[in-house]
C-alpha positions as CSV (number, residue, x, y, z in Angstrom):
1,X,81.4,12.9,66.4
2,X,80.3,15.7,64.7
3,X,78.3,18.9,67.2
4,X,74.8,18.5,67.4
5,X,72.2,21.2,67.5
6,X,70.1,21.5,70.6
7,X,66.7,21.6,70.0
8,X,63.3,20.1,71.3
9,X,62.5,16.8,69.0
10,X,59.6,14.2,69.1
11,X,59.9,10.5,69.2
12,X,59.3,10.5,65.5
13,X,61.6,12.9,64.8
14,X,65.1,12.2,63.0
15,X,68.3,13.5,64.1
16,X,69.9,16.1,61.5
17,X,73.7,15.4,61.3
18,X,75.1,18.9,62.5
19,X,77.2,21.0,59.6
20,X,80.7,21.4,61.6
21,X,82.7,19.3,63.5
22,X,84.4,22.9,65.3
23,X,83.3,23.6,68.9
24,X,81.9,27.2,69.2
25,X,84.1,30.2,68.9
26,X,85.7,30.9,72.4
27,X,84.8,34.5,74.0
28,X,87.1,37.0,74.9
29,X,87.8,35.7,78.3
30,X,88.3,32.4,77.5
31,X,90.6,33.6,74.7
32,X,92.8,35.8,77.3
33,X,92.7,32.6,79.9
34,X,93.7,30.6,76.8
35,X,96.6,32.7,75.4
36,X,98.1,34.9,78.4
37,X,100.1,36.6,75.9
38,X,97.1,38.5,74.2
39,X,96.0,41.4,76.2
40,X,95.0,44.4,75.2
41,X,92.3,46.8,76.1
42,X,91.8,49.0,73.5
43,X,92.0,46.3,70.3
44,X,88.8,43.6,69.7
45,X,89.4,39.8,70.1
46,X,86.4,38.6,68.8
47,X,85.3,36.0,66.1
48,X,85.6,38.5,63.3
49,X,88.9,39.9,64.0
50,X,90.3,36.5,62.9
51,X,89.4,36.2,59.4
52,X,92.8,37.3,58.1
53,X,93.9,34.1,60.2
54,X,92.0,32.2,57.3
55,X,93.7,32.7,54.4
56,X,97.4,32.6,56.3
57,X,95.9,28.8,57.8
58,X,94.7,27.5,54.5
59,X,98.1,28.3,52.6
60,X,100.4,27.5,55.7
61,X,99.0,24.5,57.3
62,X,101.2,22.8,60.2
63,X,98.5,19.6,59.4
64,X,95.8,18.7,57.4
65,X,93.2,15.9,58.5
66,X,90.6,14.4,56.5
67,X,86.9,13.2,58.3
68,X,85.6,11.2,55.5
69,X,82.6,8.9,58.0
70,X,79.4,10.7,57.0
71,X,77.5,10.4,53.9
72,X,78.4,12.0,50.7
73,X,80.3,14.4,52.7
74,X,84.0,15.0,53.7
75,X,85.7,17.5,56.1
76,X,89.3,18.6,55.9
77,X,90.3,20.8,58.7
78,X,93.3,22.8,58.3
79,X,95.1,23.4,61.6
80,X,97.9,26.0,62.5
81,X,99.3,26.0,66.0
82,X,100.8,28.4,68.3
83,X,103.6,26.6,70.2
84,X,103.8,22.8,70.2
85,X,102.6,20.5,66.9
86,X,99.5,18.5,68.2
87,X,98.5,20.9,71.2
88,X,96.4,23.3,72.3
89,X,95.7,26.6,71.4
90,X,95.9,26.0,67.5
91,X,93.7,27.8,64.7
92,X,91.5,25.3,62.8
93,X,89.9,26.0,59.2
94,X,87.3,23.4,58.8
95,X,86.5,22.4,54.4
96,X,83.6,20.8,53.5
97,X,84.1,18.6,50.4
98,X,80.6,17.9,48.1
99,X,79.4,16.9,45.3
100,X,79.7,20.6,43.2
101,X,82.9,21.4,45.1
102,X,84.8,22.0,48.5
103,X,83.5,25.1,50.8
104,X,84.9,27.0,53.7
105,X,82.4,25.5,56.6
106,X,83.4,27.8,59.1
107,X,86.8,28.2,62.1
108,X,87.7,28.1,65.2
109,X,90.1,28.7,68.2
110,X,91.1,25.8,69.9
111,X,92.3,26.4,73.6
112,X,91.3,22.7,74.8
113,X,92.6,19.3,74.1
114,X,89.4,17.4,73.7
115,X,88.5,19.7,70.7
116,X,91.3,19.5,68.9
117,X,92.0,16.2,69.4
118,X,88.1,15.5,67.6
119,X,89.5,17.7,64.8
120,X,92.6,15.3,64.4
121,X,90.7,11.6,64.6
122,X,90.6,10.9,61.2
123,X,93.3,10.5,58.6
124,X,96.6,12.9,58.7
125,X,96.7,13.9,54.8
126,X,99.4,16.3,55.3
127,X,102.2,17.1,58.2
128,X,104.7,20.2,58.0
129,X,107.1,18.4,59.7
130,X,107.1,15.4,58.7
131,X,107.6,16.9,55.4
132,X,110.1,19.4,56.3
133,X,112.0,15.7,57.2
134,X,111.5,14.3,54.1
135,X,112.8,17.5,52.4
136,X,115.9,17.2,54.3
137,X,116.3,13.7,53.7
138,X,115.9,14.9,49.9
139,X,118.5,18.1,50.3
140,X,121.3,15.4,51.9
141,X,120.6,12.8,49.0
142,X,121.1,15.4,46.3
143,X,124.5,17.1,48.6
144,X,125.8,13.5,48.1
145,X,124.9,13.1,44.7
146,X,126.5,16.1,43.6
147,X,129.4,14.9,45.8
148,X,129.9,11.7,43.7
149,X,129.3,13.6,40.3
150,X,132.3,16.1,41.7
151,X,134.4,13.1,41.9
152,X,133.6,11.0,38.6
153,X,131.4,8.2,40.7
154,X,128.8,8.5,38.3
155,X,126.9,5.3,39.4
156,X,126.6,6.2,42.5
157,X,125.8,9.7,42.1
158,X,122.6,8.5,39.7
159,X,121.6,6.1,42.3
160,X,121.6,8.7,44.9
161,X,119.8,11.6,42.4
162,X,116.8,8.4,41.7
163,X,116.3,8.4,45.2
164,X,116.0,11.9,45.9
165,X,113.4,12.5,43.2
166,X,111.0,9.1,44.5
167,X,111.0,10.7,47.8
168,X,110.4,14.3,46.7
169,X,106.6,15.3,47.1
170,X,107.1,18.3,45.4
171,X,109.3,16.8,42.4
172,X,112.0,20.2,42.9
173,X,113.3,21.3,39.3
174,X,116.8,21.5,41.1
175,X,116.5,17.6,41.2
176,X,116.0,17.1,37.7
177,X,118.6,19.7,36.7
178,X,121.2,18.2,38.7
179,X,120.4,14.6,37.3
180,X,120.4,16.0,33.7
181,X,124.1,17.0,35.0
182,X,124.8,13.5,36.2
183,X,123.2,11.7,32.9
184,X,125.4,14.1,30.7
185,X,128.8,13.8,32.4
186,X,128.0,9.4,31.9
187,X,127.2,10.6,28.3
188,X,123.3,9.5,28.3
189,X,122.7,12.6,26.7
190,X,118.9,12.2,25.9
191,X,118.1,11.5,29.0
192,X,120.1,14.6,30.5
193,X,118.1,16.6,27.6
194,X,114.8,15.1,29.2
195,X,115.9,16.1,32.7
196,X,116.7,19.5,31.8
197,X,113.1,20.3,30.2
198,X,111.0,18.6,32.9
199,X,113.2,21.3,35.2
200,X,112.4,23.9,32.6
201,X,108.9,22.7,33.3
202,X,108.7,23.0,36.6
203,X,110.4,26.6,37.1
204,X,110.5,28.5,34.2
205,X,112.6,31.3,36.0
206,X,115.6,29.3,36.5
207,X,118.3,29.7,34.1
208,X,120.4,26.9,34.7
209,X,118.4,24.0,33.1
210,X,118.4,26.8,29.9
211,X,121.9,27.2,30.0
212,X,123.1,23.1,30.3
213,X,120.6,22.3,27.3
214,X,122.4,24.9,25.2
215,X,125.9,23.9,26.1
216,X,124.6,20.4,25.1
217,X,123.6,21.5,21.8
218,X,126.5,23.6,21.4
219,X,128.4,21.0,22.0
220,X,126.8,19.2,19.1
221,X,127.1,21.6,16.5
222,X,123.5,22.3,16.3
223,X,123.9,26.1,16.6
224,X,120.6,27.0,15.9
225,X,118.8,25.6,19.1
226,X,122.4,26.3,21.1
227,X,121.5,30.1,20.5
228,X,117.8,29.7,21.6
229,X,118.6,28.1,24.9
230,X,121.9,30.1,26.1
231,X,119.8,33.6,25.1
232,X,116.9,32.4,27.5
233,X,119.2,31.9,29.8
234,X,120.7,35.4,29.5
235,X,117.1,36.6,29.2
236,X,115.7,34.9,32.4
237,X,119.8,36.5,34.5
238,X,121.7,39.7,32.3
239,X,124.4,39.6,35.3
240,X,125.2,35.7,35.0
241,X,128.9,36.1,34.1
242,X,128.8,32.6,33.0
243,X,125.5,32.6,30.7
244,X,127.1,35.6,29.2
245,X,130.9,34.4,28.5
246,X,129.2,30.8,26.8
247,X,126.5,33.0,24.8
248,X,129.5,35.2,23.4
249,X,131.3,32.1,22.5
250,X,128.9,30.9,20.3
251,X,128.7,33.9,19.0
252,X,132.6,33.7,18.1
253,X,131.6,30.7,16.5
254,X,129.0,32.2,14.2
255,X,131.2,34.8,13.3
256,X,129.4,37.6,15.4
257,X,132.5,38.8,16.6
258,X,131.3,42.5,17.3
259,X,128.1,40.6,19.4
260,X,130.3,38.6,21.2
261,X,132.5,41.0,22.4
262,X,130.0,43.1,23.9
263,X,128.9,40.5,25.8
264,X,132.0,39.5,27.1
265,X,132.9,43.4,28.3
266,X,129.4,42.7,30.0
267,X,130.4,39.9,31.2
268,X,133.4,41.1,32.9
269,X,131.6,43.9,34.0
270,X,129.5,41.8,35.9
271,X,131.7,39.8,37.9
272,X,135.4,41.2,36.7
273,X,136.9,37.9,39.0
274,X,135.5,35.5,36.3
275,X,138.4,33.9,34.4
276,X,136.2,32.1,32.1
277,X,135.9,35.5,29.9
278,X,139.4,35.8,29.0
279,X,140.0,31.8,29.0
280,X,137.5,32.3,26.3
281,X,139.3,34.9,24.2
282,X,142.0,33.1,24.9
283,X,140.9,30.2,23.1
284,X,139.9,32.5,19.7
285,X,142.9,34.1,19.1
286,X,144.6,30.8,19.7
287,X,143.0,28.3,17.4
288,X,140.2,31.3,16.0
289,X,142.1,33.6,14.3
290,X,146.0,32.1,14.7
291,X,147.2,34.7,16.9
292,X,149.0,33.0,19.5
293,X,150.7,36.2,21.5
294,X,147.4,37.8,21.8
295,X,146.1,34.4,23.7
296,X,149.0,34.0,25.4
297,X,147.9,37.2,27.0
298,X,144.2,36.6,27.8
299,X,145.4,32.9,29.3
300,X,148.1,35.1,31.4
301,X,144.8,37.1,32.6
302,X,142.7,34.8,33.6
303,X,145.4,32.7,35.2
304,X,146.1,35.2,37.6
305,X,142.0,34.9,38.7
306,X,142.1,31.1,38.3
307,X,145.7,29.5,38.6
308,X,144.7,25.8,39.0
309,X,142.3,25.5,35.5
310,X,143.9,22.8,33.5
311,X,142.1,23.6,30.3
312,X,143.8,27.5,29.7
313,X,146.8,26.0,31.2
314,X,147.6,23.3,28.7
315,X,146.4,25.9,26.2
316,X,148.9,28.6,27.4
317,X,151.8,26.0,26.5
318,X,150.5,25.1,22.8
319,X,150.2,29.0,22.3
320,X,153.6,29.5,23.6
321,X,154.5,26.4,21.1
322,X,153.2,27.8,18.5
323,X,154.9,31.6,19.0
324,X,158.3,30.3,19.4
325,X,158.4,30.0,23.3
326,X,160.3,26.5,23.7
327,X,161.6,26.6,27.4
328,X,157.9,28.3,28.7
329,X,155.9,25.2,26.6
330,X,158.3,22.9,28.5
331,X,157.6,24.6,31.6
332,X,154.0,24.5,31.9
333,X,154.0,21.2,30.6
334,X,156.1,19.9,33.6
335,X,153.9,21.6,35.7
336,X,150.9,19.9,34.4
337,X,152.5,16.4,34.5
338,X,152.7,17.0,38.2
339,X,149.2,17.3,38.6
340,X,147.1,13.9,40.8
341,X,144.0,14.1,38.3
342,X,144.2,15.1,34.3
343,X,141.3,15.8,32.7
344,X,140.6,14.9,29.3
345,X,141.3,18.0,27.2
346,X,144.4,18.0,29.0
347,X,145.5,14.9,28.2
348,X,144.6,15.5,24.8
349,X,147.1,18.7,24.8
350,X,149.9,16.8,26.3
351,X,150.0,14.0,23.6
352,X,149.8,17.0,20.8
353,X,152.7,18.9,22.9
354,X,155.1,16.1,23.3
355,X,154.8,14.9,20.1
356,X,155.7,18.4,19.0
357,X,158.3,18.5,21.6
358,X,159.5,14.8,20.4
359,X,158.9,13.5,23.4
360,X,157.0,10.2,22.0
361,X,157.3,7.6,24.9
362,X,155.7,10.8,27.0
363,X,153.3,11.1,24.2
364,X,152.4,7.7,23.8
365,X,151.8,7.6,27.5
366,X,149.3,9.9,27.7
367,X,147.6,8.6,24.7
368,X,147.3,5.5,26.2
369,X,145.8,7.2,29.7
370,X,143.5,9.1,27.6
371,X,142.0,5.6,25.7
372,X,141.7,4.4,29.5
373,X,139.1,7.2,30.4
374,X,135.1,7.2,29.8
375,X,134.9,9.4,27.2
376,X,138.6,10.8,25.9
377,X,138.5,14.6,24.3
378,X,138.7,13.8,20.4
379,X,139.6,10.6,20.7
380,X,140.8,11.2,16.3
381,X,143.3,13.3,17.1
382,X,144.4,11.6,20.0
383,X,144.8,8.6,17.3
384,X,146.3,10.7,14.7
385,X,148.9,12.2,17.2
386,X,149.4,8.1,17.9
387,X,150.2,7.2,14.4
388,X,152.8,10.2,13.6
389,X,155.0,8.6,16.5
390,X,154.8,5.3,14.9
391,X,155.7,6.8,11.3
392,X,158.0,9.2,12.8
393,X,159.8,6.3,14.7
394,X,159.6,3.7,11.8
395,X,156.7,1.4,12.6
396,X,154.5,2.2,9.7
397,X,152.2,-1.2,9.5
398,X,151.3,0.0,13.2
399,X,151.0,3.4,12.0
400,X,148.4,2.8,9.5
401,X,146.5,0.5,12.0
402,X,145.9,3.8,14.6
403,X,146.0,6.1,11.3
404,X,142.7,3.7,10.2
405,X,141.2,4.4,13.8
406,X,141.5,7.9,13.5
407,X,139.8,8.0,10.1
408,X,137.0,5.8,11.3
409,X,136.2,8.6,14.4
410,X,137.4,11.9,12.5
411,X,136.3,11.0,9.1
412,X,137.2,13.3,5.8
413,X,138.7,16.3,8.4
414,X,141.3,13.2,9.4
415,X,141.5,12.3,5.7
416,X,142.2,16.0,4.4
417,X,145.1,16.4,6.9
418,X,147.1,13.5,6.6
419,X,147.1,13.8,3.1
420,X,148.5,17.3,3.4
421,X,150.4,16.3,6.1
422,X,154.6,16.1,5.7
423,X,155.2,14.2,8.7
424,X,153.9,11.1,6.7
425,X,155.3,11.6,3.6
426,X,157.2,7.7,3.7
427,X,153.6,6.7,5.1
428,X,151.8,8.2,1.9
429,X,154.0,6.0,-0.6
430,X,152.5,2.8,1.0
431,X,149.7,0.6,-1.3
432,X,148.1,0.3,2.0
433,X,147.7,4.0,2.7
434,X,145.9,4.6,-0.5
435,X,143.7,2.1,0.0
436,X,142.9,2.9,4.0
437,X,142.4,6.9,2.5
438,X,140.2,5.3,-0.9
439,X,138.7,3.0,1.2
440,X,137.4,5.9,4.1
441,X,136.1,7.9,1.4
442,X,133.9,6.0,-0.3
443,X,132.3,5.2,3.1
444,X,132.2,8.4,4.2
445,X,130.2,9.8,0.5
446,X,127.6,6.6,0.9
């Protein structure tokens, strides 16, 4: 029950329900009995010297317990304790909840059990640690999520993402960033886009949900809202090697060469062991401006910082192609074929390289790994590449079935190079070429 005031009362007087449910402040002896660690002669222990306690109790409570019993009132008392959760001594801020709004009714040191076990009969609202468990139970479901996402079991890293965001209290924006992650690698990329936003939403000082929703729209062409995202991200962290190298690539591709070369020296200058910047540089000259020697020597570069990355090396060996380098475009692509786990744009640059090469039964292995994946890296010119063997090796009628695939994914950028295209010069001849190439094109001008 709540502390009564004593005070002399007639028969027909009412009892007044008392304002606090605290005991009385303890004095200074109780308080050194109570806490044998405080002693001090020269510095006050009194009532007033623990208002600063307020504030710290009210914003860091170890519990929070709601009295809700007496009429149109309800107390919360917020209690902080010294050693041990649920004993004696512990700080207690008591709240008193009306009508016109909540009120600090008063505090108190509690150095007995019997008074703070009053405080703590109603009903727990709030535990520190029994939070601090469900955040760790939250931390270990996202670890295994991105565990799962790390090793293409998408399913079961959504699964595991969904559970970690029921159980948080807090709903984390690291949660919903990492899901937007999972929903864009299983290509659901409007829910990923909706991921990334509420985690935009919910810390507007991370970068990382600004960055992922730029490479997404980078991704689609849609330059415009690629440029405002990936800046924001370069806004919110200037010495993010990674939000500077992607912003500088879209500058490359909107012709801002000067732009994006500044950014990548600063990019470099920030963390000179990134590879991405010259795997990026790389890439332009290469396919950019059709210089293949001076990518060959930014892919050298940032191979020596990153050896293992798939995607510069299968580059390196269609640069090397390109320049005249035979034996090193054999080499690397031996080395690659050795590899337990392709990824899709390498795939995609073996079945170009080994149809250069003439290696078609290679080439039309990979293309047929590639078609097995999720989602294959341009799956048209994976098709295209697929129909030069069967010209090349005199199965036309087969030819123009995977030539029609292509034109159906790629559309008129298909259409414009097989027509210019020598390698299918017996192909072009064909009735049934001009009608796949007619047919395409009126579909693609409706």
């Amino acid at each position: 029950m709540a502390r009564r005031d004593e005070e002399q009362t007639s028969c027909h007087d009412t009892f007044i329900m008392p304002p606090t449910f605290l005991p009385l402040f303890p004095d200074k002896r109780a308080i050194l009995a109570g806490l044998p660690g405080v002693y001090s002669k020269s510095v006050e222990i009194g009532m007033t010297n623990f208002i600063p306690w307020v504030d710290f109790t009210l914003e860091n409570p170890d519990e929070i317990w709601e009295f809700s019993e007496l009429e149109e009132k309800r107390f919360y008392h917020y209690i902080g304790y010294f050693e041990q959760e649920g004993k004696a001594p512990a700080f207690a801020v008591e709240l008193c909840a009306l009508d016109e709004g909540t009120q600090i009714n008063g505090y108190s040191l509690m150095l007995h059990e019997d008074d703070l076990a009053r405080l703590r009969g109603g009903h727990l609202v709030y535990c520190r640690s029994r939070e601090w468990e469900r955040e760790q139970l939250v931390r270990t479901l996202n670890e295994q999520a991105l565990m799962k996402y790390e090793e293409d079991l998408l399913s079961e890293a959504r699964e595991l993402i969904d559970n970690a965001i029921r159980l948080s209290i807090n709903k984390s924006a690291y949660l919903f960033n990492n899901r937007g992650l999972i929903c864009w690698k299983m290509s659901n990329t409007e829910q990923a886009k909706l991921d990334f936003l509420e985690s935009i939403s919910l810390d507007r000082g991370n970068g990382d949900p600004y960055f992922n929703m730029g490479l997404i729209y980078f991704d689609e062409n849609d330059y415009s809202r690629a440029l405002y995202y990936l800046q924001r991200a370069a806004a919110i962290n200037p010495t993010d090697s990674q939000f500077l190298a992607e912003l500088a690539h879209l500058y490359l591709e909107l012709g801002q060469e000067a732009d994006a070369l500044k950014l990548f020296r600063r990019a470099e200058e920030s963390d000179p062991a990134d590879s991405q910047v010259d795997f990026h540089l790389g890439h332009y000259f290469l396919y950019k401006k059709m210089k293949p020697r001076y990518a060959i020597k930014y892919y050298y570069r940032g191979l020596k910082k990153d050896p293992d990355d798939q995607f510069a090396l299968a580059d390196l060996a269609v640069a090397h192609w390109i320049a005249g380098n035979k034996r090193k475009t054999r080499q690397i692509s031996r080395s690659l074929r050795s590899k337990p786990r392709l990824m899709p744009y390498t795939i995609s640059r073996l079945v170009y390289l080994n149809v250069q090469m003439g290696d078609y039964d290679s080439a039309l292995e990979y293309y047929h790994q590639a078609l097995g994946q999720t989602e294959p890296f341009e799956p048209e010119w994976l098709h295209y590449n697929a129909a030069l063997i069967y010209a090349k090796t005199g199965r036309p009628r087969l030819a123009l079935d995977i030539l029609d695939l292509a034109v159906k994914v790629g559309g008129e950028a298909v259409i414009k190079r097989a027509m210019s295209d020598k390698a299918l010069r017996e192909l072009k001849t064909m009735p049934d070429f001009k009608k796949l190439i007619k047919h395409n094109s009126r579909r693609g001008n409706r």
